[in-house]
PyMOL commands that place a pseudoatom at each C-alpha (Angstrom):
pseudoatom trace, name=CA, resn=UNK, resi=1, chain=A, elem=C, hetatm=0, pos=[0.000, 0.000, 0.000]
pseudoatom trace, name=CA, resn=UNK, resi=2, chain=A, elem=C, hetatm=0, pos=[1.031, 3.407, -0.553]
pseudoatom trace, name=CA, resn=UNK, resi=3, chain=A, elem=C, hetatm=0, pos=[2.015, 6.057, 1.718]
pseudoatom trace, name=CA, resn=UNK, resi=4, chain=A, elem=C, hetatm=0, pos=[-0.211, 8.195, 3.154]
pseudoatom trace, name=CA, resn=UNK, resi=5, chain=A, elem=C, hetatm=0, pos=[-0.391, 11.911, 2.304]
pseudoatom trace, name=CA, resn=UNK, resi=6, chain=A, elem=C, hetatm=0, pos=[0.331, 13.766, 5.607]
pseudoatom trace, name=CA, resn=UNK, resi=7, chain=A, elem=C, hetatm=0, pos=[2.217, 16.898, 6.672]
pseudoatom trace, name=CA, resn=UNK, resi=8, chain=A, elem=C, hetatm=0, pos=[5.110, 14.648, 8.653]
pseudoatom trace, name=CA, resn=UNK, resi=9, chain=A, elem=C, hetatm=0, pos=[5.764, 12.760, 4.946]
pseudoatom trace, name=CA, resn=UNK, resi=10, chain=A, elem=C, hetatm=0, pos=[5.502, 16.068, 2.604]
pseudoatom trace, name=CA, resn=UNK, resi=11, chain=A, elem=C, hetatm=0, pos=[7.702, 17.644, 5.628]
pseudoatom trace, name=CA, resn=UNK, resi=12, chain=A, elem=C, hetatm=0, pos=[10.308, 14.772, 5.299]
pseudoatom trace, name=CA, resn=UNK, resi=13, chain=A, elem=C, hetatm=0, pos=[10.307, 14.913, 1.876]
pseudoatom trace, name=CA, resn=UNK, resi=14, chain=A, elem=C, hetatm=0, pos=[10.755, 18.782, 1.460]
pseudoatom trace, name=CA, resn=UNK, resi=15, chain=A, elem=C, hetatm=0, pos=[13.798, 18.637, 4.043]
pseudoatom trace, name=CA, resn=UNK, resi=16, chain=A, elem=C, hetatm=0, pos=[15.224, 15.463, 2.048]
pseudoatom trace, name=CA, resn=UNK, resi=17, chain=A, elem=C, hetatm=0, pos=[15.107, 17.480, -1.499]
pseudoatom trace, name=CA, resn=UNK, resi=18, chain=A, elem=C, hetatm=0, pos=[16.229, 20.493, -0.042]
pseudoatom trace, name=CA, resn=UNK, resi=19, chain=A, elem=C, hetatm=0, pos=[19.487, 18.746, 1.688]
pseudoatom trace, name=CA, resn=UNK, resi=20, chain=A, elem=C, hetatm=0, pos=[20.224, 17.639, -1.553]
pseudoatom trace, name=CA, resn=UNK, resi=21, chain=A, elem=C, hetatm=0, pos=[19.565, 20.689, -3.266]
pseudoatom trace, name=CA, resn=UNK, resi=22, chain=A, elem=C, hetatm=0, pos=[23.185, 22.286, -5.068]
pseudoatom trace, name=CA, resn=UNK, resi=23, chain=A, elem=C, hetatm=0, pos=[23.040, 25.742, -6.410]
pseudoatom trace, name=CA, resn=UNK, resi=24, chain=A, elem=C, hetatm=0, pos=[26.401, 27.811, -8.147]
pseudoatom trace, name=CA, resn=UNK, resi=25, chain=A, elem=C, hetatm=0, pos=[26.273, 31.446, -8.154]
pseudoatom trace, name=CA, resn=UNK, resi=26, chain=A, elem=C, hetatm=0, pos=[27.955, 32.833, -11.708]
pseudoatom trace, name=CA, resn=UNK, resi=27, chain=A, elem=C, hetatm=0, pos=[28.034, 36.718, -11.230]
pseudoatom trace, name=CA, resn=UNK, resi=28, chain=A, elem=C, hetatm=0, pos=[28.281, 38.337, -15.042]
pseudoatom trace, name=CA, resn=UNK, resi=29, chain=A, elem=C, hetatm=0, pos=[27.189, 42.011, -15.672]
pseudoatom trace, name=CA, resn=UNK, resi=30, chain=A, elem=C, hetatm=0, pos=[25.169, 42.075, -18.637]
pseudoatom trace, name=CA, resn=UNK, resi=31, chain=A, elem=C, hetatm=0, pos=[24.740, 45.492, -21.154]
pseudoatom trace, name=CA, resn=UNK, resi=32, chain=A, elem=C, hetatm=0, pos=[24.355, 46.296, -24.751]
pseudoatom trace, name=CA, resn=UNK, resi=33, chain=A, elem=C, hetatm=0, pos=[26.650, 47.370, -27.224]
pseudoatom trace, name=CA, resn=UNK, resi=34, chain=A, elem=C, hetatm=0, pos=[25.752, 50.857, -27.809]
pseudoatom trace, name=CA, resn=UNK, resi=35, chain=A, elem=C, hetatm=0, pos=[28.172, 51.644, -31.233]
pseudoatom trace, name=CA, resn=UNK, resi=36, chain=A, elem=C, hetatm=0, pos=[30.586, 49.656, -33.361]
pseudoatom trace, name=CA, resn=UNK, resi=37, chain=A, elem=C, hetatm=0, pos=[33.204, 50.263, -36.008]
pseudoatom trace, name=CA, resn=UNK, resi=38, chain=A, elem=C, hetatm=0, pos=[36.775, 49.540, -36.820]
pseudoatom trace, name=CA, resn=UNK, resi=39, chain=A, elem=C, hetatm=0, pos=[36.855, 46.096, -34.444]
pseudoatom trace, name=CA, resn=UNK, resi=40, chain=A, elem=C, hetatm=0, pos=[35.825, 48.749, -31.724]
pseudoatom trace, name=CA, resn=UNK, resi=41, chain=A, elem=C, hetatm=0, pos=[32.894, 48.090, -29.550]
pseudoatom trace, name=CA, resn=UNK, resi=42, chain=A, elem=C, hetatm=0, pos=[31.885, 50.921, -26.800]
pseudoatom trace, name=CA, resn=UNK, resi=43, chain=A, elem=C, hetatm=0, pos=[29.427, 49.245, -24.388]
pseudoatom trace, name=CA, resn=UNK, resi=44, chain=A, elem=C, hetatm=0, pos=[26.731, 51.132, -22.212]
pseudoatom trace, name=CA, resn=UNK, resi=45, chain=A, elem=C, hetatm=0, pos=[27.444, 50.193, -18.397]
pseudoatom trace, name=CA, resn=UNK, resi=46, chain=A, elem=C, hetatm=0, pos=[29.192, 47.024, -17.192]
pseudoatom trace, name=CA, resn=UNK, resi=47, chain=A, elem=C, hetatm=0, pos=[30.548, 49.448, -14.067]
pseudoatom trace, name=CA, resn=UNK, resi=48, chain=A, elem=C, hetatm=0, pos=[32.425, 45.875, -12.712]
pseudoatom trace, name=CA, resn=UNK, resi=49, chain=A, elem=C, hetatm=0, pos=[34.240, 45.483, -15.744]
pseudoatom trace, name=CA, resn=UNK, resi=50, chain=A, elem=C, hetatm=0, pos=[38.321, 45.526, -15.099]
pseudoatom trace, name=CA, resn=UNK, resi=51, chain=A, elem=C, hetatm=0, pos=[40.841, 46.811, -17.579]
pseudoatom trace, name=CA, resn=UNK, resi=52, chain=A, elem=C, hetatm=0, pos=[42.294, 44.348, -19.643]
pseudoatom trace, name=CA, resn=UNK, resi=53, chain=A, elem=C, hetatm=0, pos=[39.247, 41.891, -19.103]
pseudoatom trace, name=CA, resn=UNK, resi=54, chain=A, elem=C, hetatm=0, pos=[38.063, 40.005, -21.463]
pseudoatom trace, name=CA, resn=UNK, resi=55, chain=A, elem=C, hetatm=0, pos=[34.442, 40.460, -22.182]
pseudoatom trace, name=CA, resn=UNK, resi=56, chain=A, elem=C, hetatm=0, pos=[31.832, 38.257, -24.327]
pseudoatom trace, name=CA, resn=UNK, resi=57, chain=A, elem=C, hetatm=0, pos=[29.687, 39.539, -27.057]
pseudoatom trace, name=CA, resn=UNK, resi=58, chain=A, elem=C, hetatm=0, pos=[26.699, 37.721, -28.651]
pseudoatom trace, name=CA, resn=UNK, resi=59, chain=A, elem=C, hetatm=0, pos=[25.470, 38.463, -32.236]
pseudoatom trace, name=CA, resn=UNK, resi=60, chain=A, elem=C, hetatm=0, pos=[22.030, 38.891, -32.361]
pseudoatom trace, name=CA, resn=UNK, resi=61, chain=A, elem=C, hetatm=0, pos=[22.033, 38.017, -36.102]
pseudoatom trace, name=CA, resn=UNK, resi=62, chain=A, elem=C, hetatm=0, pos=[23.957, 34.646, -36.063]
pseudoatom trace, name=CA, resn=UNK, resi=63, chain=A, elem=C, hetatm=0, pos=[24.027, 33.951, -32.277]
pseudoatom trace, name=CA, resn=UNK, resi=64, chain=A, elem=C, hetatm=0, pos=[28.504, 33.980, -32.716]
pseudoatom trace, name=CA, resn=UNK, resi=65, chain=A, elem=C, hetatm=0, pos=[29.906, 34.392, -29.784]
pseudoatom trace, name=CA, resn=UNK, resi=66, chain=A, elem=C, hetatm=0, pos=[33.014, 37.026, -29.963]
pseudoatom trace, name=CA, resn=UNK, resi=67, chain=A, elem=C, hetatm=0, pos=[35.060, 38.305, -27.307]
pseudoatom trace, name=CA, resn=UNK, resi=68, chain=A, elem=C, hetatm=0, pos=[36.634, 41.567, -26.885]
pseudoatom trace, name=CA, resn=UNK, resi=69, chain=A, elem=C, hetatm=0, pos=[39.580, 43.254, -24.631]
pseudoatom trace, name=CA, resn=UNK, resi=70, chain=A, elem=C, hetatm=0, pos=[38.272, 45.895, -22.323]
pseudoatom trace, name=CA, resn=UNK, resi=71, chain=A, elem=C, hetatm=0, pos=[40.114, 48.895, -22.611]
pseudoatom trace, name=CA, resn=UNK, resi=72, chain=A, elem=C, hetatm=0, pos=[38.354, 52.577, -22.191]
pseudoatom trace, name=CA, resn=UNK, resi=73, chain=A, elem=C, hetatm=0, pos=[36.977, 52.311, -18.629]
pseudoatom trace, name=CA, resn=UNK, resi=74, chain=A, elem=C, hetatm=0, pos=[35.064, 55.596, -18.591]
pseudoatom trace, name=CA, resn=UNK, resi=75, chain=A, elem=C, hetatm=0, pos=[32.233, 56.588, -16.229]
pseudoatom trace, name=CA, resn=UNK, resi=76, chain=A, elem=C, hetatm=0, pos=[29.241, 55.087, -17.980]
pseudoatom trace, name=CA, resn=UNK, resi=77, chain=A, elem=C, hetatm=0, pos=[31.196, 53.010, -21.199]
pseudoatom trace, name=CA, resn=UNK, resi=78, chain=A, elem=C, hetatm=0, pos=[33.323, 50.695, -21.543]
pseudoatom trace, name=CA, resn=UNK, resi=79, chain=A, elem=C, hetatm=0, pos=[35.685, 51.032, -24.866]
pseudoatom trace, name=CA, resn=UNK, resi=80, chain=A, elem=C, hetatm=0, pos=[36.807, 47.112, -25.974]
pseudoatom trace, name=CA, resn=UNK, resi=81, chain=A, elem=C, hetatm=0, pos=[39.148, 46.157, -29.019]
pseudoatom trace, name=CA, resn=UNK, resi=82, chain=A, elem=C, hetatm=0, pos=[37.305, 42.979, -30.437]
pseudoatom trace, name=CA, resn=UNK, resi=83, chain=A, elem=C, hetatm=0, pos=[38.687, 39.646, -31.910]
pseudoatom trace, name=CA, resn=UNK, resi=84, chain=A, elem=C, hetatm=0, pos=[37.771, 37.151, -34.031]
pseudoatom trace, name=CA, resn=UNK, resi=85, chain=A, elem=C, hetatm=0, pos=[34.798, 38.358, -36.554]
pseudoatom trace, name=CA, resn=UNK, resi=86, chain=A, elem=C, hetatm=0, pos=[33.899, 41.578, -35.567]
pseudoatom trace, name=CA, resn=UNK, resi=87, chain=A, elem=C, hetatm=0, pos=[31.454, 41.905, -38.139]
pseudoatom trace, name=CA, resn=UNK, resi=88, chain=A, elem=C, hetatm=0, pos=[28.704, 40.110, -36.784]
pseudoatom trace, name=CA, resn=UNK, resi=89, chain=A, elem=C, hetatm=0, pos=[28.689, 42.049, -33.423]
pseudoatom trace, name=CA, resn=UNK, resi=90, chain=A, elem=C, hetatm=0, pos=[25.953, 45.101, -34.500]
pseudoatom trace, name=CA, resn=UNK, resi=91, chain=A, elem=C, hetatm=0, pos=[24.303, 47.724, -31.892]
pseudoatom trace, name=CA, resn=UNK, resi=92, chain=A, elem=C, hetatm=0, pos=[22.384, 46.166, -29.377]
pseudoatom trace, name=CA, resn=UNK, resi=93, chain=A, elem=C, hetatm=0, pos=[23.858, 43.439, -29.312]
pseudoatom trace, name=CA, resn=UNK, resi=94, chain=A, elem=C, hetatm=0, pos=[24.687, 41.817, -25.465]
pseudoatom trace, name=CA, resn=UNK, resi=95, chain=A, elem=C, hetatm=0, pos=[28.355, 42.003, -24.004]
pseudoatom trace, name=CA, resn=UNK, resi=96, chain=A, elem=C, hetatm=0, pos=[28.665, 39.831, -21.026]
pseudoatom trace, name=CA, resn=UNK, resi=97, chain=A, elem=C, hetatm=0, pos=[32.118, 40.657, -18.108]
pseudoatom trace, name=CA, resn=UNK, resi=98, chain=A, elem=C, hetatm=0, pos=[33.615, 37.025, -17.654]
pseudoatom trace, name=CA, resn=UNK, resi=99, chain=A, elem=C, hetatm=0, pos=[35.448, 37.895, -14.815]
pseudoatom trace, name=CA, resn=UNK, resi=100, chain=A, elem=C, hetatm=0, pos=[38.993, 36.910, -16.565]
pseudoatom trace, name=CA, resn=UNK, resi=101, chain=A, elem=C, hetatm=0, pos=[41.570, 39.296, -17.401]
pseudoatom trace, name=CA, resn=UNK, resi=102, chain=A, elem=C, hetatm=0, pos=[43.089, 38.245, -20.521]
pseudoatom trace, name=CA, resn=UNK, resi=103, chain=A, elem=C, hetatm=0, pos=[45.438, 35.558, -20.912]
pseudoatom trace, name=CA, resn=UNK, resi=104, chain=A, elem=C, hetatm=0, pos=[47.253, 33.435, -23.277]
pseudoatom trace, name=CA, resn=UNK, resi=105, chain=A, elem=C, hetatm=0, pos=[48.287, 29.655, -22.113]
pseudoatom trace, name=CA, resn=UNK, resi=106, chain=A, elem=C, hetatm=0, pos=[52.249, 29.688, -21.237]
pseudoatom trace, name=CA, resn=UNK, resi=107, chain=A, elem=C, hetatm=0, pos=[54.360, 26.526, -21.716]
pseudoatom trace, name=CA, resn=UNK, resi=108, chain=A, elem=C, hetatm=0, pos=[57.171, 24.934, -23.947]
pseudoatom trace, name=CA, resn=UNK, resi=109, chain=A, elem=C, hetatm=0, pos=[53.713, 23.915, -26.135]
pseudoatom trace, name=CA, resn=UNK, resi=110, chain=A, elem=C, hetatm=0, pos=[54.107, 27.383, -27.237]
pseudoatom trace, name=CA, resn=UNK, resi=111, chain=A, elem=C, hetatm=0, pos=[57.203, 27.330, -29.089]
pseudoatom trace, name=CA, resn=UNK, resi=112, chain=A, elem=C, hetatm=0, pos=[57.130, 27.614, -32.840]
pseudoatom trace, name=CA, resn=UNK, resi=113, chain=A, elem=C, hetatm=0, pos=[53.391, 27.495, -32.200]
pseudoatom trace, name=CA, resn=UNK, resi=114, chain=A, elem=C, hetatm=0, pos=[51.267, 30.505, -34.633]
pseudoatom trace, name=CA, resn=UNK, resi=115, chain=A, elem=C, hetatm=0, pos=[48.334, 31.988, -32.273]
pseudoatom trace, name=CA, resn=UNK, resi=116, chain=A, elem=C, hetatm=0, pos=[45.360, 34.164, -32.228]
pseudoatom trace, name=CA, resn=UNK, resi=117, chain=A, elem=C, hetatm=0, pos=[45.189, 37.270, -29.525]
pseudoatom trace, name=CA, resn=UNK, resi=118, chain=A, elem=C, hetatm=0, pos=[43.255, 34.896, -27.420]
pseudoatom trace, name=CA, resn=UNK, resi=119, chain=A, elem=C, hetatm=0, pos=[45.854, 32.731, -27.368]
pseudoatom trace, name=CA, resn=UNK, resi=120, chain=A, elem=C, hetatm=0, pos=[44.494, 29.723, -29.913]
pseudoatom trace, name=CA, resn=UNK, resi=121, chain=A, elem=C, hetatm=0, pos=[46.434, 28.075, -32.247]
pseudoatom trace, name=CA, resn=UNK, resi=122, chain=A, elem=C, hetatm=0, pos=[45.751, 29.129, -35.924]
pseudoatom trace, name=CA, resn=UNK, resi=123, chain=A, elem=C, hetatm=0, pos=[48.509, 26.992, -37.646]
pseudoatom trace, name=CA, resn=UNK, resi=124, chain=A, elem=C, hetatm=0, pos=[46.749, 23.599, -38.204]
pseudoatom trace, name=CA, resn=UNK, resi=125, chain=A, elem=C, hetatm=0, pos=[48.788, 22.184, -36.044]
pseudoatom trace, name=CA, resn=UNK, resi=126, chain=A, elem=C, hetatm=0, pos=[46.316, 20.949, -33.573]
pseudoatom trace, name=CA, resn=UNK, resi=127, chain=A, elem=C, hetatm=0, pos=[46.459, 22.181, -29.484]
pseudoatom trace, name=CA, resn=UNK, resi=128, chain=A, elem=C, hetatm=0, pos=[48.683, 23.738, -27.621]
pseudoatom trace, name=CA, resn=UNK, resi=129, chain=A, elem=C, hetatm=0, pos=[49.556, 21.499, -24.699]
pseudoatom trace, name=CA, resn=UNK, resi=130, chain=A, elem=C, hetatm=0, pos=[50.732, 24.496, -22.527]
pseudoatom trace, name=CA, resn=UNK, resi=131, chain=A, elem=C, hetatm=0, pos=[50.317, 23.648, -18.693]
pseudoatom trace, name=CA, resn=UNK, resi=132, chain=A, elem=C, hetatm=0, pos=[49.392, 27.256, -17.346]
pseudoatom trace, name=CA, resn=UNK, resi=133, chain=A, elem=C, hetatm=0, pos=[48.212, 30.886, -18.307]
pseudoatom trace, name=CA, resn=UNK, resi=134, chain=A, elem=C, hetatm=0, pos=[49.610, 33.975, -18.195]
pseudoatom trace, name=CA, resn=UNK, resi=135, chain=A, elem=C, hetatm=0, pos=[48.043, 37.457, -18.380]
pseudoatom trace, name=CA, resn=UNK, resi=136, chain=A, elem=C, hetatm=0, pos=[51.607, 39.098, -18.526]
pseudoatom trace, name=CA, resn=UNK, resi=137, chain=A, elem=C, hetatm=0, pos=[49.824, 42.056, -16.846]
pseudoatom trace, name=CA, resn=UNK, resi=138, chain=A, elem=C, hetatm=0, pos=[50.036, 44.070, -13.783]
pseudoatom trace, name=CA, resn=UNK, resi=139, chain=A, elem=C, hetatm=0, pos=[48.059, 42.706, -11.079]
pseudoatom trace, name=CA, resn=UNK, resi=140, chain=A, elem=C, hetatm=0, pos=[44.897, 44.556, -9.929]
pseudoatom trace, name=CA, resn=UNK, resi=141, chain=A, elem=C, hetatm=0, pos=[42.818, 46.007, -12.659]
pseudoatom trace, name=CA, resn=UNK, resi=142, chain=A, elem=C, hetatm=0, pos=[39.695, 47.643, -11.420]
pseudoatom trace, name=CA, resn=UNK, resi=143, chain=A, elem=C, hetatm=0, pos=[38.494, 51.066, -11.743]
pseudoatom trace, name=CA, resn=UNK, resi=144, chain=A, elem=C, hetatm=0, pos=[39.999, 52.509, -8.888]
pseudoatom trace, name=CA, resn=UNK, resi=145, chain=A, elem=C, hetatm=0, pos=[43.209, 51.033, -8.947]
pseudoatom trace, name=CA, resn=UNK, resi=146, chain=A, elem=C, hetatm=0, pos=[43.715, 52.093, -12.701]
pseudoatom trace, name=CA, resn=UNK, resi=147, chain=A, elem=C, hetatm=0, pos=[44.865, 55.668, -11.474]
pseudoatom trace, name=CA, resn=UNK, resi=148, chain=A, elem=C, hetatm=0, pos=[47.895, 53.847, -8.990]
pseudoatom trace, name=CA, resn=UNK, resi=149, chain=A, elem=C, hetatm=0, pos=[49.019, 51.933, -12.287]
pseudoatom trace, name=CA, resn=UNK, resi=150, chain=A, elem=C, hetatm=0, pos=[52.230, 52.304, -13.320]
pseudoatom trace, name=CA, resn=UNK, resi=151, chain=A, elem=C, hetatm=0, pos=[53.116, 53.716, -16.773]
pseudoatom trace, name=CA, resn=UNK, resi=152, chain=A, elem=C, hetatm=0, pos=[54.155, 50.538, -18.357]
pseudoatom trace, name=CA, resn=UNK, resi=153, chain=A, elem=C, hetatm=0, pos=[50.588, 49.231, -17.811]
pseudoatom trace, name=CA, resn=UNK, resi=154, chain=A, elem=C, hetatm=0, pos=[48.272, 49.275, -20.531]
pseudoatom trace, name=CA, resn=UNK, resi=155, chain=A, elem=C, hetatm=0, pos=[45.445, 50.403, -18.751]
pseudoatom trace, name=CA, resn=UNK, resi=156, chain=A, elem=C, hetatm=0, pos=[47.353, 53.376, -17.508]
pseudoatom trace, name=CA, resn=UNK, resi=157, chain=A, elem=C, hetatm=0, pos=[48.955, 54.274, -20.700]
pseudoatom trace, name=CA, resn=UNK, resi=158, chain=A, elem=C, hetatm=0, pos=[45.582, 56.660, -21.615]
pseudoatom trace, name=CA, resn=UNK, resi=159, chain=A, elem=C, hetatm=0, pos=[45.252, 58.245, -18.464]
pseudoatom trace, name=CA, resn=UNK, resi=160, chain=A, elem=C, hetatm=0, pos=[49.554, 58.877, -18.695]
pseudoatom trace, name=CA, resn=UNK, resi=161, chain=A, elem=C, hetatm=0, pos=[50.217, 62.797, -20.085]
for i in range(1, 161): cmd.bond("trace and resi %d" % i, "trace and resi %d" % (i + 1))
show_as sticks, trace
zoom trace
């Protein structure tokens, strides 16, 4: 015979599902690309984004996705320098932070090895079997500590006179 229906069992059930219950938080700012041109995208908002981040754009007309180096960290835009095929990413379109700065993968794999920005092998020669990454940068990049940057940075090269 079946269990009865009673508060104690839909109680015990409840706390057994909810014991067993995993969630994963994945924080991503989401905006729009507000204007395009020259492999140049300038993105309304995304105020968490970090210089030298790399940041994911969707086409709305194929669905691509294409990512993009942030670069111009100004007060309500975010300038990024976009790779791969920029010509698919149009006005409107949605640019996603990834959390990541930049990085390429580091490793004797890499020798005599022909690569894309991103840091993908374009030479037919199959994958890189590099055993870490490397952003080659300089530490922190948020907003605020872009203005302690040193000069050699490329995020404080712009804001250098």
């Amino acid at each position: 015979m079946s269990e009865a229906i009673s508060a104690e069992n839909i109680e015990r059930v409840l706390e057994q599902r909810l014991f067993e219950l995993t969630a994963t938080v994945d924080t991503q700012e989401v905006s729009h690309v507000a204007e395009v041109g020259d492999g140049i995208a300038h993105v309304v908002g995304l105020k968490s984004a970090m210089a030298g981040e790399l940041l994911e754009f969707t086409s709305g007309i194929t669905g691509k996705t294409v990512y993009g180096l942030a670069q111009n960290l100004d007060r309500d835009e975010v300038g990024a320098v976009l790779f791969g095929d920029v010509d698919t990413i149009k006005e409107g379109d949605p640019c996603r932070t990834t959390g990541r700065v930049m990085d390429i993968p580091v490793g004797r794999g890499m020798l005599g090895r022909v690569v894309n920005p991103l840091g993908q092998p374009i030479d037919g020669k199959g994958s890189i079997g590099a055993t870490s990454r490397s952003s080659g940068g300089c530490g922190s990049r948020s907003r605020r500590a872009c203005s302690r940057l040193t000069p050699w940075c490329p995020s404080a090269v712009a804001s250098v006179s």
